[in-house]
N, C-alpha and C positions, 0 to 999 in steps of 0.2 A: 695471415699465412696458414695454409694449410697442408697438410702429408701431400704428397703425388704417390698414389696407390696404383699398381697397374691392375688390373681384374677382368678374369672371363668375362666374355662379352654374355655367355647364358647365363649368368648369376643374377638375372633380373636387370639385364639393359636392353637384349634383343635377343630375337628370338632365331637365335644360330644353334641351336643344336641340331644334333645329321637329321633328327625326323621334325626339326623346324617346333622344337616347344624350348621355352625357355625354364629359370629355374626359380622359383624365389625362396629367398634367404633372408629370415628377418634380421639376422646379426651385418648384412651390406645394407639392406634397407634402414636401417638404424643409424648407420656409418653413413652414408653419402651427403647429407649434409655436414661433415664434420671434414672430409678428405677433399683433395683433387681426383678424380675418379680418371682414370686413361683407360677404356673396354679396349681388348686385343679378342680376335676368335683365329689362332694359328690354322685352322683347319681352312677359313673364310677366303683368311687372306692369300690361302695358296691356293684359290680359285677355285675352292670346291663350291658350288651349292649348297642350295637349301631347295627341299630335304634332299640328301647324299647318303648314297651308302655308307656306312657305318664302316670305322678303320681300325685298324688294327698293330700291337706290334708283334713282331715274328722274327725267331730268332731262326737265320738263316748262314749257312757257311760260317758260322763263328762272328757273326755280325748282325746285330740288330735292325731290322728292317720296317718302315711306314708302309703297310699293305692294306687296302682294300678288302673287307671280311668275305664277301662271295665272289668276286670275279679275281681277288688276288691281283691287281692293280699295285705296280711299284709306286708308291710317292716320297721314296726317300730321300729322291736328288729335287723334289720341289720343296718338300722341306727342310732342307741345308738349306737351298736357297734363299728360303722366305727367315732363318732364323741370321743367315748373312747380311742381307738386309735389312731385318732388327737390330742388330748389334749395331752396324751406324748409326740406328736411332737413339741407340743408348748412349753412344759415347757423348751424344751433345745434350743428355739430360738425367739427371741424378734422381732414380723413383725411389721414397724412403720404404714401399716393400708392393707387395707383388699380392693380389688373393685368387687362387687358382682353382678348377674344376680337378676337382679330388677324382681318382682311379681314370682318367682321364689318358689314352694315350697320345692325346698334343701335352695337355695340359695336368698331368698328376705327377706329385715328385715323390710316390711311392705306393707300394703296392699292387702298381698296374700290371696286368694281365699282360706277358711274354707269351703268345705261344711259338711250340715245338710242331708243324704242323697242323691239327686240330685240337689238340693238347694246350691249351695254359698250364704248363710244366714249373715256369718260375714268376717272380714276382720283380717289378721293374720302374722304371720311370721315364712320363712320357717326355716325348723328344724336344716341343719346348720348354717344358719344367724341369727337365734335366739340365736342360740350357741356363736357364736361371737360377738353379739350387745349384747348382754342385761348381759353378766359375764365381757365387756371387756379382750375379750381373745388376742386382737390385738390393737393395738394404738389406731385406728381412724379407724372404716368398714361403707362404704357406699356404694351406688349400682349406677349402671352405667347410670340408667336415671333418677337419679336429677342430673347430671353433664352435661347434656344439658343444665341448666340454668349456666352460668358464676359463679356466687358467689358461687353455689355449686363446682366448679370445685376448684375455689381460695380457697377454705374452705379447700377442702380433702390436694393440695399441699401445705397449710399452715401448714395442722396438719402433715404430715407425714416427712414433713424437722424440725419442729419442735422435732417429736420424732426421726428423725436419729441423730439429736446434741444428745440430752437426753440420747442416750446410751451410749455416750463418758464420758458420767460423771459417775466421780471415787472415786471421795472424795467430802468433804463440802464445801472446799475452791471453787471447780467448780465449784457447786451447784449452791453457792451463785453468783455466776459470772456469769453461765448463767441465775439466776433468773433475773439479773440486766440488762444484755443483754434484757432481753424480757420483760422487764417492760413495757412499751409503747406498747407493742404488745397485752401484756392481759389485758390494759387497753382499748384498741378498742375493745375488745370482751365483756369485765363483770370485772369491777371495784371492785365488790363485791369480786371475785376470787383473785382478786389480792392480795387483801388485806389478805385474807384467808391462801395463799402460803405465803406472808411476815410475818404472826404470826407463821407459821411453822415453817420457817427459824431460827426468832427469840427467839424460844425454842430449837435451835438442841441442846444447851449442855445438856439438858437434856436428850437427848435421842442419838442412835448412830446413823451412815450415813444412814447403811441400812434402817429403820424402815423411816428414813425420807424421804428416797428415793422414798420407796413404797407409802408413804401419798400425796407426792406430783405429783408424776405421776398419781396418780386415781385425782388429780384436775385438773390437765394438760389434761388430757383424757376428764374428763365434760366440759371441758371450748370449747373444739370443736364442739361441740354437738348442739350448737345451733349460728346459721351464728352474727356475730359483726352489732347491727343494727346503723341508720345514726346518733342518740342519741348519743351513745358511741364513736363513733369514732369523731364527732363535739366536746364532752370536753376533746378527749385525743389530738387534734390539740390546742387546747385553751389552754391546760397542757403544749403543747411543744415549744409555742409562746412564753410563760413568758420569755425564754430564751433567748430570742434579745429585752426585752425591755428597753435597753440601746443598743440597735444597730441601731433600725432603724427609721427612722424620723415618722412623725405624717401622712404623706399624705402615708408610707408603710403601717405602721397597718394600715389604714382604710383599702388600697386595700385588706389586707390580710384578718380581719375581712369579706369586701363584699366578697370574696372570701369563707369564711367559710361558711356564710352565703349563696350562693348559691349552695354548697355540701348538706346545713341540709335542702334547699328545694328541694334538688332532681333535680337538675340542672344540673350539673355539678359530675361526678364519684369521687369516693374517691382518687384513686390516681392522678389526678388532683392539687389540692393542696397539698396533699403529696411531690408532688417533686418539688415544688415549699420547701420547709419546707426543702425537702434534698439539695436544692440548697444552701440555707441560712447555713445549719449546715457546710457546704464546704465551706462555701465564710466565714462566723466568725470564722470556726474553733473551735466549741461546742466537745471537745471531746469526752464528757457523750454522745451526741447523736448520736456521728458518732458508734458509737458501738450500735445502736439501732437496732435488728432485723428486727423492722415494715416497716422499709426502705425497705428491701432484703428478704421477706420473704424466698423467695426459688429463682433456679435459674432465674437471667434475660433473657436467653431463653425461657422460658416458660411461662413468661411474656405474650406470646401472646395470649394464650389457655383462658386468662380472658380477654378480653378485647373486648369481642363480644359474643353475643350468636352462633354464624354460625361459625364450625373451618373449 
């Protein structure tokens, strides 16, 4: 089983961009044998051409408008249309996330170029990637140049193995099992969350799978949304420490401690003492945290797409 990704179709599938070039991206070229890949080009599919004049958004009478850059060409009741007829498509399939043409006015879900006239006055998002970020139509949608920066990269393939498990759950008994499985995991990102999805959990009799299902998949979905900073991930190591202290002697904690201690000064990368922590859970045999997500996030192949800016 693999992610269902949805992705610009120019990000090195076809050659849909307006003046017909395409884009390549070693971080998708990396990725697609590891995902389900579904190419979308919203511009395509509302019947424009290749090559096509290049569009635009334009903010018009207090309303955002799909316009054509020189002849000023309305396309904003073809683009309702074509994102109306997307959404059918979605409701009969679950994409665990979305990789989008950045600055993009189909496809960018920030920063795009609004103009006032001949004015790019403010800064916006395009009409499908607005469609997708901001209703959560897909797991986790991001665009392809913040995934130049690493964290950004380990961000999206955290969240989107995250939701490929997620759809495998059937019942509450799972629920609760992969909650427990990923405890550790969402405590590196937002404790507060965590704790949020545990009060869930612990009211399902009141309520039935489904309804619980959907509550906590819209948590699971916020909690991606903003990258695990060095704060939270320094007290979920100190959380998972407690667990050998009757294992290991006086002169280990300290090292582990200095250890922590130069991850929260930015020293030293997170998974650094991480696997120092997955060593220890293997050598004591901790079995609560050999089941820990935060270990594995997604596959150890691709392992390597974080571990540098430059792939």
């Amino acid at each position: 089983m693999k992610p269902k990704v949805l992705i610009s179709s120019c990000l090195g599938f076809e050659n849909s961009r307006y003046n017909g070039g395409i884009i390549s991206n070693s971080f998708i070229d990396k990725l697609k044998d590891y995902i389900e890949p579904i190419i979308v080009c919203p511009e395509m599919e509302m019947g424009l051409g290749v090559p096509r004049e290049s569009i635009r958004l334009v903010s018009l009478d207090n309303k955002t408008k799909l316009m054509t850059s020189r002849s000023g060409i309305d396309l904003t009741d073809k683009a309702e249309a074509f994102i109306k007829k997307f959404d059918m498509k979605l409701s009969n399939n679950q994409f665990d996330g979305a990789m989008l043409k950045s600055l993009s006015p189909s496809c960018g879900i920030r920063n795009v170029k609004l103009y006032n006239g001949t004015v790019a006055s403010k800064k916006g998002k395009g009409f499908f990637g607005s469609f997708l970020y901001d209703h959560d139509k897909v797991f986790f949608t991001e665009e392809e140049g913040r995934c130049n920066d690493r964290n950004y990269r380990e961000n999206f393939l955290t969240a989107i193995y995250a939701s490929m498990k997620y759809r495998n759950v059937t019942s509450m008994a799972e629920l609760i099992k992969f909650h427990s499985e990923h405890k550790y995991l969402y405590m590196s990102y937002n404790y507060t969350k965590l704790k949020e999805m545990g009060k869930l959990l612990a009211s399902h009799s009141a309520k039935n799978f489904e309804i619980v299902y959907v509550e906590y998949r819209k948590i699971l979905t916020s909690l991606f949304k903003k990258l695990p900073n060095i704060r939270s991930r320094y007290n979920t190591m100190q959380h998972m420490v407690g667990y050998f202290k009757n294992d290991l002697s006086s002169i280990e904690k300290e090292f582990l401690a200095n250890l922590f201690t130069e991850y929260r000064n930015s020293l030293i990368p997170f998974n650094v003492p991480l696997k120092l922590l997955e060593y220890l859970v293997v050598k004591y045999n901790k079995t609560y945290l050999t089941q820990q997500v935060v270990f594995n996030t997604f596959p150890k192949e691709l392992q390597i797409l974080t571990q540098g800016d430059n792939l």
